[in-house]
C-alpha positions in Angstrom: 0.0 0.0 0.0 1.7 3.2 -0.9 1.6 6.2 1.8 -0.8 8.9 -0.7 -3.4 6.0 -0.7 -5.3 7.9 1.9 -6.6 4.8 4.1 -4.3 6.7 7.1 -1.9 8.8 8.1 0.9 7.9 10.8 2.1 10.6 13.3 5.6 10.2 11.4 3.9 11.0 8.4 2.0 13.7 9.0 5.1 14.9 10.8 8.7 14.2 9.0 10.0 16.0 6.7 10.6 13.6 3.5 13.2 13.9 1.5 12.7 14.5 -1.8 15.2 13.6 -4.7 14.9 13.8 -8.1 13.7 10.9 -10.5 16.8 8.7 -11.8 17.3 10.3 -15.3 20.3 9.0 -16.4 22.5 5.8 -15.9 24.0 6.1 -12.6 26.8 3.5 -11.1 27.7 1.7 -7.5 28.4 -0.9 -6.0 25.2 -1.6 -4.5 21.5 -0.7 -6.0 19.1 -1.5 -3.3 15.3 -2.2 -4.9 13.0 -0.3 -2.5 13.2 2.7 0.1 11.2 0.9 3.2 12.6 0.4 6.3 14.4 -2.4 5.5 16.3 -1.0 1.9 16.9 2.0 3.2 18.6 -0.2 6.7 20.7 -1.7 3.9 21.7 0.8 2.4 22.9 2.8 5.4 24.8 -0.2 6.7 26.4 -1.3 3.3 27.2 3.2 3.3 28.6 3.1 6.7 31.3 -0.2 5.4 32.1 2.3 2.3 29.5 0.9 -0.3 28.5 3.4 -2.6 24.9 2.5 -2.9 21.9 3.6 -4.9 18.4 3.0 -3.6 15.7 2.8 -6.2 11.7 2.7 -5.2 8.7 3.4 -7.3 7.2 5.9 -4.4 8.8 8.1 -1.6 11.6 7.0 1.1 9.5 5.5 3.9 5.9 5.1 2.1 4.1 2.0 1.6 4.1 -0.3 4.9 6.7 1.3 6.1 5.3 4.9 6.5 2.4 3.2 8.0 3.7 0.9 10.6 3.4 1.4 14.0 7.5 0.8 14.3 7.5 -0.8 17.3 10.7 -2.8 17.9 9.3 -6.4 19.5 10.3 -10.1 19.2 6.9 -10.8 18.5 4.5 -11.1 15.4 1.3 -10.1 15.1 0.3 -13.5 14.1 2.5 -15.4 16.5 5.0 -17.6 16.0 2.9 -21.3 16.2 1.3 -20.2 13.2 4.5 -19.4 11.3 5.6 -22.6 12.8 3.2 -24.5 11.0 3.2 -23.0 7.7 7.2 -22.8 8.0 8.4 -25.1 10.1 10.6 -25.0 13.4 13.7 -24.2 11.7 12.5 -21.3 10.0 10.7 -19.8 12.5 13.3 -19.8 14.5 15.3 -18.4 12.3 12.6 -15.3 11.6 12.5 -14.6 15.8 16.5 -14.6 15.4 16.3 -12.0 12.9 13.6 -9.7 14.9 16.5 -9.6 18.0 19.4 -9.0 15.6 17.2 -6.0 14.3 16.7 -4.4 17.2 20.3 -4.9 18.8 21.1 -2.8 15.6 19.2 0.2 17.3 22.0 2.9 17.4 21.6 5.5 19.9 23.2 9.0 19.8 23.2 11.2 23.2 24.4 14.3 22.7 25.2 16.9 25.7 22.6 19.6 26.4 25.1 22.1 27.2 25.8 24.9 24.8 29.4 24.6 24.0 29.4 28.7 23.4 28.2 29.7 27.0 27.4 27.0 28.7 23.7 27.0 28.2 21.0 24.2 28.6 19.7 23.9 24.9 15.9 22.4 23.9 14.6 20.7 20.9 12.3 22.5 18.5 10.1 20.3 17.4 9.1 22.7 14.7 12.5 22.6 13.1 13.9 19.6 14.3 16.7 21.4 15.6 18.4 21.5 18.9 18.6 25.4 19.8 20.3 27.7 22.2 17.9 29.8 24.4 21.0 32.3 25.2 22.8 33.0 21.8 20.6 31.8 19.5 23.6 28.8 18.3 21.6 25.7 16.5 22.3 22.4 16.2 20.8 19.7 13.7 19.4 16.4 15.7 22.8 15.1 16.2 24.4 17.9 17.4 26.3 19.4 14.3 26.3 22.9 14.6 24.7 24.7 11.8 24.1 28.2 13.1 27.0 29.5 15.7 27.5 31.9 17.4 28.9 28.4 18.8 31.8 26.7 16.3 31.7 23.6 18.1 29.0 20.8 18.1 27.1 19.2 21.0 29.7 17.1 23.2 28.6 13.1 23.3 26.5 13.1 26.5 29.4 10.9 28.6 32.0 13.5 27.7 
């Protein structure tokens, strides 16, 4: 089901700003082409990106529409029709072997903590959840949602929070 079908909407939907690129006009080369911007091309694309892949994902609608755009993305070793009856229509073996894949998902999860503490002044920043920004109350510094600095007076990104 694609995301402008109009059945519903999720909050991440209605909410995210989607990227938009252009349509693929003219041959394009890497080492990787990854059919289909879901959650699960677009997780293999970052991850073959991150090992120093150049990839190229290709989809027929947006990044995150279809399924994906309407999931409710929570992160459980469990399916919504249990795993007896993908037992019996898969056997043992291969059950097992899709409840193994659910936990090596989610230990995937990365997490990044960033320091609330402006590193101009020393002032507590807060997210704007109109922006998607990170901002600084005293100075007006702003930081993107992992901390990078894009609007100083601070020249220096969010510390990771253990530093």
């Amino acid at each position: 089901m694609q995301s402008d079908s109009g059945q519903s909407v999720s909050v991440w939907m209605a909410t995210a700003e989607m990227p938009s690129e252009p349509v693929l006009a003219e041959d394009e080369r890497a080492d990787v082409c990854v059919v289909g911007a879901g959650i699960a091309g677009m997780t293999t694309a970052y991850l073959l990106a991150r090992e120093g892949k150049s990839v190229v994902v290709i989809d027929d609608g947006p990044v995150g529409g279809g399924m994906t755009g309407r999931t409710t993305a929570h992160l459980v070793n469990a399916l919504d029709d249990r795993y007896f009856e993908l037992e019996r229509l898969h056997g043992e073996r291969d059950s097992r072997l899709a409840a193994e894949s659910h936990t090596a998902a989610i230990n995937r999860v990365e997490v990044h903590e960033r320091s609330a503490v402006c590193p101009h002044l020393g002032c507590v920043v807060g997210w704007n959840f109109l922006e998607k920004t990170w901002d600084c109350p005293c100075h007006g510094s702003r930081f993107d949602a992992y901390g990078k600095v894009f609007n100083g007076p601070a020249n220096e990104n969010l510390a990771p929070a253990d530093e």
